[in-house]
C-alpha positions as CSV (number, residue, x, y, z in Angstrom):
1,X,151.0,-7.0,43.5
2,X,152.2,-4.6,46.2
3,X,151.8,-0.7,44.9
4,X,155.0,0.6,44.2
5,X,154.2,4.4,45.4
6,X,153.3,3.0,48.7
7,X,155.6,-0.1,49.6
8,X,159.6,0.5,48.7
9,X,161.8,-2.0,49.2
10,X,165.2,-1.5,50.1
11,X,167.5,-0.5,47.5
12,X,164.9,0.9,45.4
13,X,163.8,4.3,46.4
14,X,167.9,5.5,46.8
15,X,169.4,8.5,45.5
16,X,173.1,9.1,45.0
17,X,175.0,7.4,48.0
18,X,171.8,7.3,50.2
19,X,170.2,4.0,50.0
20,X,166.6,5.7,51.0
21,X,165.2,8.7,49.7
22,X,161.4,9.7,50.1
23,X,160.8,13.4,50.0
24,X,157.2,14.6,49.9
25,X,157.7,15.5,46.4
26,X,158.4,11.8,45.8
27,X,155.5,10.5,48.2
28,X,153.0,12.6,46.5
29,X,152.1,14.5,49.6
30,X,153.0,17.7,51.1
31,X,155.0,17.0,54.7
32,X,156.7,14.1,56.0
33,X,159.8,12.7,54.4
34,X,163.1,10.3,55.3
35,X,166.2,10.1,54.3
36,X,169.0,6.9,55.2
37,X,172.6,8.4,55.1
38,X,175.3,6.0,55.7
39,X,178.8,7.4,56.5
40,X,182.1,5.4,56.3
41,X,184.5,5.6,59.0
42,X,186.0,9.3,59.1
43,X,183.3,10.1,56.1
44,X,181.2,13.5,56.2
45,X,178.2,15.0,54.9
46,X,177.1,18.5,54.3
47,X,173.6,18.8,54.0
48,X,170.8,22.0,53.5
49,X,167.0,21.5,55.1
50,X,165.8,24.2,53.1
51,X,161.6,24.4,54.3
52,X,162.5,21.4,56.6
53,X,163.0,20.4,59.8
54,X,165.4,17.9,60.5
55,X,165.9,15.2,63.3
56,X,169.0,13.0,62.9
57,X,168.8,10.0,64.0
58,X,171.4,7.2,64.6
59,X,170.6,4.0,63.6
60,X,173.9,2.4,64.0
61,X,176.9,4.2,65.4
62,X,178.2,7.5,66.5
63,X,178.1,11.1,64.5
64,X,178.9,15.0,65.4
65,X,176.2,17.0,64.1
66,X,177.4,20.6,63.5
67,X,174.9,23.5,62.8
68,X,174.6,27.4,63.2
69,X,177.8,27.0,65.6
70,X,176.6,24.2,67.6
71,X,178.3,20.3,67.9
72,X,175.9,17.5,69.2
73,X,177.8,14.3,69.6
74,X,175.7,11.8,69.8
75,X,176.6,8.7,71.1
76,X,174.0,6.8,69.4
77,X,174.2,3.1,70.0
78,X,174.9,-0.3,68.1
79,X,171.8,-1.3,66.5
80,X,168.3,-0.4,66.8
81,X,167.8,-3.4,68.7
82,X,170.2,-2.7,71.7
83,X,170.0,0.4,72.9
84,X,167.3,4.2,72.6
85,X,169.4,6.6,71.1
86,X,170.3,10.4,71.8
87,X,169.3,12.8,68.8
88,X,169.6,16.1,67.3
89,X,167.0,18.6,66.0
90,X,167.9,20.6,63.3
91,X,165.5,23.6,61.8
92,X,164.6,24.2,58.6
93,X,166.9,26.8,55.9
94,X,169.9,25.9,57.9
95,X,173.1,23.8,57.0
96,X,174.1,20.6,58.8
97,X,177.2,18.8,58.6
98,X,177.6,15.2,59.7
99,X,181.0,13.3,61.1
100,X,182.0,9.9,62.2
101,X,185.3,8.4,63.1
102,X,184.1,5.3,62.9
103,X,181.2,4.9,60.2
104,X,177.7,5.0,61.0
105,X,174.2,4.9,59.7
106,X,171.8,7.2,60.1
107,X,167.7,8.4,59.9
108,X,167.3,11.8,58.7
109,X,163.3,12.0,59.5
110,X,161.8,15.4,58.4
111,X,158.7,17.8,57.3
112,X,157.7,20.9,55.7
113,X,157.7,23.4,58.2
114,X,156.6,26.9,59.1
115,X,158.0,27.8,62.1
116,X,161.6,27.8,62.2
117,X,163.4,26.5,65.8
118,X,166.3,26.8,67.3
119,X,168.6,23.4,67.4
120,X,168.4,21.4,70.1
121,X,169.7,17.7,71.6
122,X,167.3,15.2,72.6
123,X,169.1,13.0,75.4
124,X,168.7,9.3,75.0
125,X,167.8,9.5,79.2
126,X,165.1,12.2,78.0
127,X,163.2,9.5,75.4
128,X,160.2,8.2,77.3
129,X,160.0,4.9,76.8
130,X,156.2,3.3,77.2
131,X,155.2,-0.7,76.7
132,X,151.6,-0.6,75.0
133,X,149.6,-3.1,74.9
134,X,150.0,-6.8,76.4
135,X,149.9,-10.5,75.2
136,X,151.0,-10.7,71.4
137,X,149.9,-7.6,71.0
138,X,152.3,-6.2,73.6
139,X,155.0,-3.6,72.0
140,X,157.7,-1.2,73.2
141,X,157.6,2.4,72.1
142,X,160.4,5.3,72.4
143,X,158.6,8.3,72.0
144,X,161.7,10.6,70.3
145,X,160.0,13.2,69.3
146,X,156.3,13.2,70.4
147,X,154.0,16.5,70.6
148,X,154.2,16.1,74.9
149,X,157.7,15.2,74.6
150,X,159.7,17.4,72.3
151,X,159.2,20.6,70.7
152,X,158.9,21.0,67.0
153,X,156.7,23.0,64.0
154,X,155.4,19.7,62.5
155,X,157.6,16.7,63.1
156,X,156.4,14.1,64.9
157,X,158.9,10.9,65.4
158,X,158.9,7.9,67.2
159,X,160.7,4.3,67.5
160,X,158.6,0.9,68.1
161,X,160.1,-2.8,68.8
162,X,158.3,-5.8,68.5
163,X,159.2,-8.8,69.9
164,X,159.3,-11.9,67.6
165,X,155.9,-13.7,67.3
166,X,154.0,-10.4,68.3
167,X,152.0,-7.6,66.6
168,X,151.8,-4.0,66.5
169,X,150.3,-1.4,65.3
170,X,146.9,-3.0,66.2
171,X,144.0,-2.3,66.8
172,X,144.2,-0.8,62.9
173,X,143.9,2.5,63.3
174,X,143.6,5.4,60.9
175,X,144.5,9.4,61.3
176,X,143.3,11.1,58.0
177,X,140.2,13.3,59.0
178,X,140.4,16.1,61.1
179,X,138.2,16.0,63.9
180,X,138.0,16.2,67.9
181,X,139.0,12.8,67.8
182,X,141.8,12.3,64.9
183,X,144.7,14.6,63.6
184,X,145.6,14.4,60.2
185,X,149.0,12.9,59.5
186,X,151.1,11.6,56.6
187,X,153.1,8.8,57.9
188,X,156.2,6.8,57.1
189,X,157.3,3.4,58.3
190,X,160.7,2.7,58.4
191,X,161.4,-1.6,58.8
192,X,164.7,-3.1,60.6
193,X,164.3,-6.6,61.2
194,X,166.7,-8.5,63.8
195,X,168.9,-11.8,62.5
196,X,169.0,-14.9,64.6
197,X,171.0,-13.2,67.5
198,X,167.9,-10.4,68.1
199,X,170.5,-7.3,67.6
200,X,172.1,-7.5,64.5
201,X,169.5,-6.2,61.3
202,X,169.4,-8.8,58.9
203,X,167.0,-9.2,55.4
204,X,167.2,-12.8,56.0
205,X,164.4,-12.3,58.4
206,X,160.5,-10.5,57.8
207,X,157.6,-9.4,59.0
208,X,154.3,-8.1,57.5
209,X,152.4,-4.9,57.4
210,X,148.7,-4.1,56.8
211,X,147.3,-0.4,55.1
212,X,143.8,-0.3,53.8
213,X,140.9,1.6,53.5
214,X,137.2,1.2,54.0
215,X,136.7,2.2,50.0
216,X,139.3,-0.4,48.9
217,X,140.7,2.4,47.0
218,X,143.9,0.7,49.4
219,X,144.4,-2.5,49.9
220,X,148.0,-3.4,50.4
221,X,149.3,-6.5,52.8
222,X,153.7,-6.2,52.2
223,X,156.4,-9.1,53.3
224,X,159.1,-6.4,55.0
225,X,162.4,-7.1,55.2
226,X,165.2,-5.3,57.0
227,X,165.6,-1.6,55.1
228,X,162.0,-1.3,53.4
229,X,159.5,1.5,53.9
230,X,156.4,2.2,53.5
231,X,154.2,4.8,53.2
232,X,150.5,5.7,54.7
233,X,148.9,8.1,52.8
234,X,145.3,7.5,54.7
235,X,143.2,4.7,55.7
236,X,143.3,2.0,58.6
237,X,146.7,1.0,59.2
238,X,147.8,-2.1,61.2
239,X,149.2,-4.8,62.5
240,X,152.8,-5.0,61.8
241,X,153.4,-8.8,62.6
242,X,157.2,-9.7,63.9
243,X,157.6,-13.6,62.5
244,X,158.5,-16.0,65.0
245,X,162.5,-15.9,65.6
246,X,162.6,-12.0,64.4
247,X,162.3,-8.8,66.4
248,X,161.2,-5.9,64.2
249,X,161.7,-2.4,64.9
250,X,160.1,0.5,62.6
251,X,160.8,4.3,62.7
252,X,157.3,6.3,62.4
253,X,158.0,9.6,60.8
254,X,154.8,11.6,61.3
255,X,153.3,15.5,60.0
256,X,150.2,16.7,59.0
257,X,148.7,20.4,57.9
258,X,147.5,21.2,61.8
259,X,149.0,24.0,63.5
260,X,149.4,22.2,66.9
261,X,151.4,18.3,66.5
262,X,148.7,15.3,67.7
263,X,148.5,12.2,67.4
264,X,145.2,11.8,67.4
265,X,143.7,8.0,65.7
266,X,140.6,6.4,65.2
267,X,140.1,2.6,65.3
268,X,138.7,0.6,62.8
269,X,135.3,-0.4,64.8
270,X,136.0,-3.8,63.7
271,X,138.7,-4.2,66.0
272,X,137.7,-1.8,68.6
273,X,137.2,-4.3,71.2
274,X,140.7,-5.6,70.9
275,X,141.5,-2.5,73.4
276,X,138.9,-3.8,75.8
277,X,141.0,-7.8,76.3
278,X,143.9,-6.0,77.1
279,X,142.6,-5.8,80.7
280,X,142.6,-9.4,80.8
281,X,146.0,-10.1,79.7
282,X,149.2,-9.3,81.1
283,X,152.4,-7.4,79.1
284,X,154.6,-9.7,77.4
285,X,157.4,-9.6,79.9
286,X,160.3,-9.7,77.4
287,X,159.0,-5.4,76.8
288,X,161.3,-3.6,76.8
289,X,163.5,-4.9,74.4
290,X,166.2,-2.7,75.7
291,X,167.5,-1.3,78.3
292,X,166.3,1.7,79.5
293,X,168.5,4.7,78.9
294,X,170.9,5.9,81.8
295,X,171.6,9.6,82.3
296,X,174.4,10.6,80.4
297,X,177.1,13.4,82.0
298,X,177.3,15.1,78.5
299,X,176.2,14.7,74.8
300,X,174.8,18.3,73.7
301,X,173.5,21.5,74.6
302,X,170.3,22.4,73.8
């Protein structure tokens, strides 16, 4: 039986209107948390950060993000698997307030912070987007809101899209123990998974995730369907498996107690080597899944 304070399913860890809710009060750890807002066509949100900072996120659709006098339209795009999208950073004890004309859906990915920002907009043409890996193991990454990327106190976010039939996530890696080689960071996956025509998110189709630890104190392999999340507290982490006929897409929200962001991960020596065959392999030519991001004329000011 999965554990229930790591694996939640969609439609049951919602609050109020918003169908996904984890806060680290509710996670049972002290930084990273998510939050999945949906807004109807003309529909708006206020919404405080209080001691966190905020990166809003579309996952679907368009939204003006209004805070402390500034407006970031973000264009956003259809689905998660068709387009990167723009973003906004908001900081924390600040007030934002969310429109759409049209509807939309969007990730609020956030941590505890110290250090309190200015807002900024994160371009869609300024998300580096990487293709790890190769073979089945071959992935794409959009690194939003990486520690070489974009500034922040503790938030660390980025986007990965599997292909159908391939894993990610792998070699199983872990990031729980500070040292010179691994950054300590509570971390949050956020599942889509894409219906029969590869764009449009459908719970019809799955994929699996792996979280364990060496102890067997975790042990926890989940079926994920479009909407679920789950959350690593420590241990080795990996694959995520995209089932054959369905791309999957998570949203990694990332923080930890270290004064400087890293991403810094250990292997599990087990599966070390896997890193080594990449070199004889080549990258799964359907990465990236989308296209890559054209410079915009406008969208934000930082």
């Amino acid at each position: 039986m999965n554990d229930p304070t790591l694996f939640r399913p969609w439609g049951t860890a919602g609050a109020g209107d918003d169908p996904l809710l984890i806060t680290p009060e509710l996670a049972g750890w002290r930084y990273s948390g998510l939050r999945v807002v949906h807004l109807p066509p003309g529909g708006e949100r206020v919404l405080a950060t209080g001691e966190h900072e905020v990166a809003v996120i579309p996952l679907a659709g368009s939204v003006t993000v209004e805070t402390e006098g500034r407006r970031f339209e973000l264009a956003g795009r259809e689905s998660v698997f068709t387009a990167v999208s723009d973003f906004a950073y908001v900081p924390r004890d600040a007030e934002l307030r969310l429109s759409g004309a049209h509807g939309c859906q969007l990730a609020l990915a956030s941590a505890r912070a110290t250090r309190r920002l200015d807002p900024a907009y994160g371009p869609a043409a300024g998300v580096p987007v990487e293709v790890r890996g190769t073979g089945r193991a071959t992935r794409q990454a959009n690194n939003l809101m990486t520690p070489d990327v974009f500034e922040a106190d503790k938030l660390i976010v980025c986007e990965i899209l599997t292909p159908d039939g391939n894993w990610s996530s792998h070699p199983p890696h872990k990031h729980d123990t500070a040292s010179a080689h691994e950054s300590v960071n509570e971390e949050i996956y956020f599942f889509r998974v894409a219906g029969r025509d590869g764009r449009t998110p459908d719970r019809t189709g799955f994929g699996l995730h792996r979280t364990y630890t060496t102890d067997g104190s975790i042990d926890e392999t989940v079926t994920v369907r479009d909407g679920d999340a789950f959350l690593v507290p420590r241990g080795y982490h990996g694959p995520c498996v995209a089932t054959p006929g369905h791309h999957l897409y998570y949203l990694n929200v990332m923080a930890g107690p270290a004064d400087e962001r890293a991403m810094l991960a250990c292997d599990d020596p087990a599966h070390h080597w896997m890193r080594e065959s990449w070199a004889e392999d080549e990258p799964d030519p359907r990465c990236p899944l989308t296209p890559l991001p054209a410079p915009a004329p406008n969208g934000g000011t930082r």
